[in-house]
N, C-alpha and C positions, 0 to 999 in steps of 0.2 A: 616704302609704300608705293610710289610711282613705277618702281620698277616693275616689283610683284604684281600691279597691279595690269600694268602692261602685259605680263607676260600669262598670267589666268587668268585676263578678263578678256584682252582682248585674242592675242596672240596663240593661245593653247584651242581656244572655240574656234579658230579660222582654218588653222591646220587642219583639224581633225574635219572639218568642213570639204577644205579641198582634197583629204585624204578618200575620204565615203566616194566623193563625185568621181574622183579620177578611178577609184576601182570600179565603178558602175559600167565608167566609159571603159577601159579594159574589157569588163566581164564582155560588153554589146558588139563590140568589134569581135572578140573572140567568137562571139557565138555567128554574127551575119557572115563571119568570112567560110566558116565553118558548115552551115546551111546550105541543102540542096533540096530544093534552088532558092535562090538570094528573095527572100520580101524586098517589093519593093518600100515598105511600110519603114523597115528595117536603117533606110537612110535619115529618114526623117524622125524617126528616135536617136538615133547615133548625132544626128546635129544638135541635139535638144542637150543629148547630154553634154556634149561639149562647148555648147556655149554657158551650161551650167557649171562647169570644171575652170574653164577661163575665167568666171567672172569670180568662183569662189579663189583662184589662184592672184587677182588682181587685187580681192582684200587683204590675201595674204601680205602680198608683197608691194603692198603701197604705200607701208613703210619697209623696210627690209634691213634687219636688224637679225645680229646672231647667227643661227646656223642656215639662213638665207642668204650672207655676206661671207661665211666661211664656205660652205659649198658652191657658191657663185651660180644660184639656182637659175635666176633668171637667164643669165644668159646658156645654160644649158638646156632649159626645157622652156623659153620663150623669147629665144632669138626675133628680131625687128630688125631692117624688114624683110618679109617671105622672101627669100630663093629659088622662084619655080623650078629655074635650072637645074638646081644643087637638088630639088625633091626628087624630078627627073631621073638624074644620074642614080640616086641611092636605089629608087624604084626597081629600076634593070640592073642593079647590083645585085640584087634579091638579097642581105643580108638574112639569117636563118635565126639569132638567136643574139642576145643581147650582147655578148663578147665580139659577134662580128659588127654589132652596132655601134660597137666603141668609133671602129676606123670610119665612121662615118659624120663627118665635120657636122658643127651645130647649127650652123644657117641650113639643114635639110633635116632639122628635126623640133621634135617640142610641139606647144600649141600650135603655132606659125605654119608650122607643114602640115599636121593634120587641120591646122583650116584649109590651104588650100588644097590637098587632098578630098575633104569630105564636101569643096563649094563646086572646085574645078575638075576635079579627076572623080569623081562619086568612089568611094569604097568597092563599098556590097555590092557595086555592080563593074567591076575590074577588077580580078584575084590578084593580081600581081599588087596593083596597087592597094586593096583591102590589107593583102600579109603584110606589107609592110605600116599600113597607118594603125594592126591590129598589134605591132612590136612597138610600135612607137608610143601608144597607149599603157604597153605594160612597163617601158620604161619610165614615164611621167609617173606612173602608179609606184614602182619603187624609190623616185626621188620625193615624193610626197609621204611615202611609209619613213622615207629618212628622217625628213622634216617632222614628220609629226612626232617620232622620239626625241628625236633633238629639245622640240619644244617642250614636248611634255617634262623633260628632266627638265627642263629652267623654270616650268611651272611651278613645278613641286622643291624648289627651293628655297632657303631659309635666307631670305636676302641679308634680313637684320643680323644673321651672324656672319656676311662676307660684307662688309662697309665699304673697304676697299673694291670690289668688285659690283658692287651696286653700284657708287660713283664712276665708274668706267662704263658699265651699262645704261647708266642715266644718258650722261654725257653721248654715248653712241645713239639711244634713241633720237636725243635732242637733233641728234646731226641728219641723223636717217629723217627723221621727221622735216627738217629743212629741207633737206634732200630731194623727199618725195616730194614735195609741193612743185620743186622746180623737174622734176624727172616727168608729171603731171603738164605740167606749164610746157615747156620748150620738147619732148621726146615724143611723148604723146598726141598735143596736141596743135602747137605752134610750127615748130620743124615742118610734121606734114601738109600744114595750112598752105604752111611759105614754098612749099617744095613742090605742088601739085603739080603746076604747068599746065594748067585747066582740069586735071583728071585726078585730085586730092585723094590718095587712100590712108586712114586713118587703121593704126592697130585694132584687129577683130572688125573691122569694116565688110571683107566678105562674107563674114559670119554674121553680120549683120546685127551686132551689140556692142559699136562702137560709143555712141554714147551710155550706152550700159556698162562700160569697161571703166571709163572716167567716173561717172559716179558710183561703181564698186570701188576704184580705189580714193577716189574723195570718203566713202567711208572710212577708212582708216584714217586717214589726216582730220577730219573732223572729230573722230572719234577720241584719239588721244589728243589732238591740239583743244577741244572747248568742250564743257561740261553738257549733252545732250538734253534737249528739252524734255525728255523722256523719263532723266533718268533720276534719280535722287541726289542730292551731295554727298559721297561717300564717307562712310566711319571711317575713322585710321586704322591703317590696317586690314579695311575691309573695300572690294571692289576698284572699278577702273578710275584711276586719279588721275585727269588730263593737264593740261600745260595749265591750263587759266585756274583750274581751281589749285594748281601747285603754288601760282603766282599770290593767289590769296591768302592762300595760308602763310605765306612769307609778308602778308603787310600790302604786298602791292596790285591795290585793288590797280588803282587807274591803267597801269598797264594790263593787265589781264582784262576791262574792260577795253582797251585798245584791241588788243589780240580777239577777242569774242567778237567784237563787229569787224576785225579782216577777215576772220574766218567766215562769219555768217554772210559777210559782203560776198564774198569768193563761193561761197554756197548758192547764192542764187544764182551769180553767174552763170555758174556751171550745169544749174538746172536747167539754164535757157540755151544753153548751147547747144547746137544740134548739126552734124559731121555736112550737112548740106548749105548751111547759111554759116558761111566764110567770115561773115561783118560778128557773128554772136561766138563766134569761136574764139577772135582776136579775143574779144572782150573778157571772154573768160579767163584769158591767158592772162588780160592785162592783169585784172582784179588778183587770180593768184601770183603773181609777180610781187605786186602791193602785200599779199600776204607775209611774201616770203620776205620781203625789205625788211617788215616789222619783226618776222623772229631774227633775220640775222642783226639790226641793227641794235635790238633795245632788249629781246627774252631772251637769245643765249649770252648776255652780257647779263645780263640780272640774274643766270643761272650758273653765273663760273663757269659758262660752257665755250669752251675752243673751238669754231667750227673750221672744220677741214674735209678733206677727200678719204674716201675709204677705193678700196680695190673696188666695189661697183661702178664707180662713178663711169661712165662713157660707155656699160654693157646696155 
């Protein structure tokens, strides 16, 4: 039930979420590069959509579980941090078409280059660089049509007759799920704090929805780690089943009441933290830290869960 429930409550609606936005953002490059002459209107929808494709790609993968750790999405199509260099060179490379996009290393593609493509270098209004951030769109859109089959066949399966394979899946959320909390904490948002040297750029900062990027993917960690105020307790077998209401149903309230107030602690934090005030940023960090202490020291031991490193760890 936990698994299924991860995987068509939350997981199958988030794909197909970033799947819509990243064709839209295709469709709109294709069409401004293509226009004579360039709107100038035409950049200022093309940012819109992609800050709407980032954010929905940030739910996706804020936990990153399944064919997001098999494909190794993130660091193909959201390499940290930007390469101006490396966008530079691909630019005057003029690739033509997605096979010549292969030979073209990941730190000069993905969200990361079309940000600063569409903050630093405008599109629609530089052909060279327009074809290129209009190819680079159509490849995010085929790694999001991958993702979202991928997903959708784990939605649509029969967990209770793979036990074995459920247990393996459980267990991988659990990790991912730990995971993100610290991928959130120290990659996102602490790393950069510490690393500024007076001039701090945070992921999706020149895009200008870096604390919108942290709270998309706090959505996901809250959503599977604690049962939402929103939402009902689910029937068995029906809807999203989070850590805390798993933890209950096995007897242990006090820890699941444990895990609800790190979580909900770590929730305000992070609502207060804002990529300009340095002192609310630590703080958030610290609080999801405290989060994560409590899954690895006391839930994945309540859960039979092993936690370890998967191939994402360090993309």
């Amino acid at each position: 039930d936990f698994v299924a429930g991860a995987h068509r409550g939350w997981f199958a609606p988030r794909v197909r979420e970033f799947e819509a936005d990243a064709a839209q953002l295709r469709d709109q490059l294709q069409s401004a590069c293509s226009a004579a002459p360039q709107r100038d209107s035409a950049l200022s929808e093309i940012r819109g959509r992609w800050r709407r494709t980032a954010l929905a790609f940030d739910r996706l993968a804020g936990v990153s579980v399944g064919p997001l750790l098999s494909r190794r999405s993130a660091r193909q199509i959201d390499f940290w941090p930007i390469r101006p260099e490396a966008v530079t060179r691909a630019i005057l490379s003029a690739p033509r078409d997605l096979r010549a996009l292969e030979r073209i290393g990941t730190p000069a593609k993905g969200l990361g280059a079309l940000e600063w493509i569409l903050w630093f270098r405008p599109g629609p209004r530089g052909q060279d660089a327009c074809g290129y951030a209009a190819l680079l769109a159509e490849e995010l859109y085929q790694e999001a049509r991958a993702l979202a089959q991928a997903f959708g066949e784990l939605a649509q399966r029969d967990w209770n007759e793979q036990p074995e394979q459920a247990a393996t899946a459980m267990a991988e959320i659990v990790n991912q799920w730990v995971g993100g909390l610290e991928t959130l904490r120290w990659q996102r948002m602490d790393r950069p704090r510490r690393s500024g040297a007076g001039k701090t750029r945070y992921p999706r900062q020149a895009g200008g929805i870096a604390a919108q990027s942290w709270s998309a993917r706090w959505e996901a960690l809250a959503a599977l780690g604690v049962l939402q105020e929103d939402r009902a307790e689910p029937a068995p077998g029906e809807g999203l089943v989070p850590l805390e209401t798993y933890l209950r149903g096995r007897g242990l309230n006090p820890l699941a009441d444990k895990l609800d107030g790190a979580i909900r602690g770590a929730g305000r934090a992070l609502r207060a933290a804002r990529p300009a005030d340095a002192g609310r940023v630590g703080s958030a960090g610290g609080a999801l830290g405290s989060a994560k202490q409590v899954a690895e020291a006391e839930v994945a031991p309540a859960l039979d869960v092993q936690l370890g490193f998967s191939d994402s760890d360090g993309d």
